[in-house]
Structures are given as C-alpha cells and as structure tokens.
N, C-alpha and C positions, 0 to 999 in steps of 0.2 A: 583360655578355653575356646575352644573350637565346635560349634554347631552344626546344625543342616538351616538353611534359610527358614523361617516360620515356626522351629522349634528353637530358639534362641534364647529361651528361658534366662540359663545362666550370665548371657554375656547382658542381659536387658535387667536383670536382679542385682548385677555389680554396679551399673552405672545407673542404678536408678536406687540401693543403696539399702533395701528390701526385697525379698522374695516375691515376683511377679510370675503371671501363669500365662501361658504363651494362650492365643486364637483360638477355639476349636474349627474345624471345619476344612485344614491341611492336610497334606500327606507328603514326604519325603520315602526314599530309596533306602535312607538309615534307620531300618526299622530296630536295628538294636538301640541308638543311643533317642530315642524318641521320650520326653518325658515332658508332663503338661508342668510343671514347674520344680525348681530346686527343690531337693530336700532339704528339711531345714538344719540338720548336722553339718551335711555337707556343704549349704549355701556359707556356713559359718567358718567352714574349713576355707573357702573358696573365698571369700569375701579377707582374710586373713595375708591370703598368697597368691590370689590374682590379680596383676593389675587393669585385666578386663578380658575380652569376648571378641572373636569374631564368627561371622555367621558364613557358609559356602551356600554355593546354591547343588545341587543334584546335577547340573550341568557338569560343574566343575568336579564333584566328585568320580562321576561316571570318568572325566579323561584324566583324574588321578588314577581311578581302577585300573584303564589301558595303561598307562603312564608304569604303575607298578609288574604288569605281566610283560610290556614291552622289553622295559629297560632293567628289570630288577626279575623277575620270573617267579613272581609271588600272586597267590590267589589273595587278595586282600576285600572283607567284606566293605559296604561302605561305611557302614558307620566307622570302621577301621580305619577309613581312608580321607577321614578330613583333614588331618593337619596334613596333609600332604596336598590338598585339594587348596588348602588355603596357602603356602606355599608357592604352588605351581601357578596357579591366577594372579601371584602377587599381590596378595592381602597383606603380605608380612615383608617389611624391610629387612634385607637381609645381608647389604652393606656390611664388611669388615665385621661381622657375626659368624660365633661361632656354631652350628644350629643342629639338635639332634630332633629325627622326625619318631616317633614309635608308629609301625602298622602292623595292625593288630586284627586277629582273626580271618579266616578262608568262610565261616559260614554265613553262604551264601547260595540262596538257590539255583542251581544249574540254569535252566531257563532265563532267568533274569539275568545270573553271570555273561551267557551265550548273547543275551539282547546286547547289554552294555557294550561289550567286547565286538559286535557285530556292526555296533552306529560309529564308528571311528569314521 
C-alpha cells in the first residue's frame, strides 16, 4: 500500500497489527485517497495480502505528476499517482523485479494541475 505522508493509516495498521487512525490537523494534495483510518473490511482484506505500507511525501508526488505528463502524456490525479511517486524517490527496490505501476484517474483541478506542472 502506498500513502500520502501523514495519511498512512494503512501502512501504520499492518505493522502495528490493528487498525490505527492517522493525526488530525494535516493536509496532503491526495485529496481522493485521504482517510482518517482503515476500514475495518478492508483492513482485514489488507492485513491478509499486504506485507506492508509505504508513505510518499506531496513533494514526490507532485514530480510523479510531471514525471507522467512529461514522459508518458497522462493527466494523472495525485492520489493516482503514488505508486509511481514511491517508485521514482526510490522507496521500492526494484533490482531484477518484475514491476507493474497502475495510474489511475485525470480528476484533478485545473489550477492545481497548472500549479504542480508549473513548479518543475
């Protein structure tokens, strides 16, 4: 599983072995996948078949965002755009692996797209 920094719910409920509820008082760019803690279905789905969590920061998603319009010529929103985020910062070893990324969803607001696309 792949986060935004501060909203790490899931990756902090696998290794902590129970459903925990992230900070209030944060904000990230991934305003789709933002949730104050696992659902409990799903933590159970997840606790099953993940062997854990990693968290990006907004930094790095933002130059996944570039990264996907530069090289690939995709509107990618952010929460879309984590595992590509954690990827490209190298959070993931990726040695002699074979590795499929999914990005997922363009909605995202004009403005902010513009900002992001704008700070390269």
């Amino acid at each position: 599983a792949v986060e935004p920094e501060h909203f790490d719910d899931t990756r902090r409920s696998l290794a902590a072995g129970a459903r925990v509820s992230n900070e209030p008082g944060h904000a990230s760019i991934c305003d789709a996948i933002l949730t104050a803690e696992p659902g409990l279905i799903t933590f159970e789905i997840n606790r099953r078949n993940l062997a854990g969590g990693i968290a990006v920061s907004d930094k790095a998603t933002a130059q996944a965002m570039r990264d996907a319009m530069a090289y690939l010529k995709l509107v990618v929103e952010p929460g879309g755009c984590v595992a590509l985020a954690a990827l490209s910062s190298g959070e993931i070893e990726l040695s002699g692996k074979c590795v499929a990324v999914v990005l997922s969803g363009g909605n995202v607001d004009f403005g902010t797209y513009a900002g992001i696309m704008a700070a390269a």
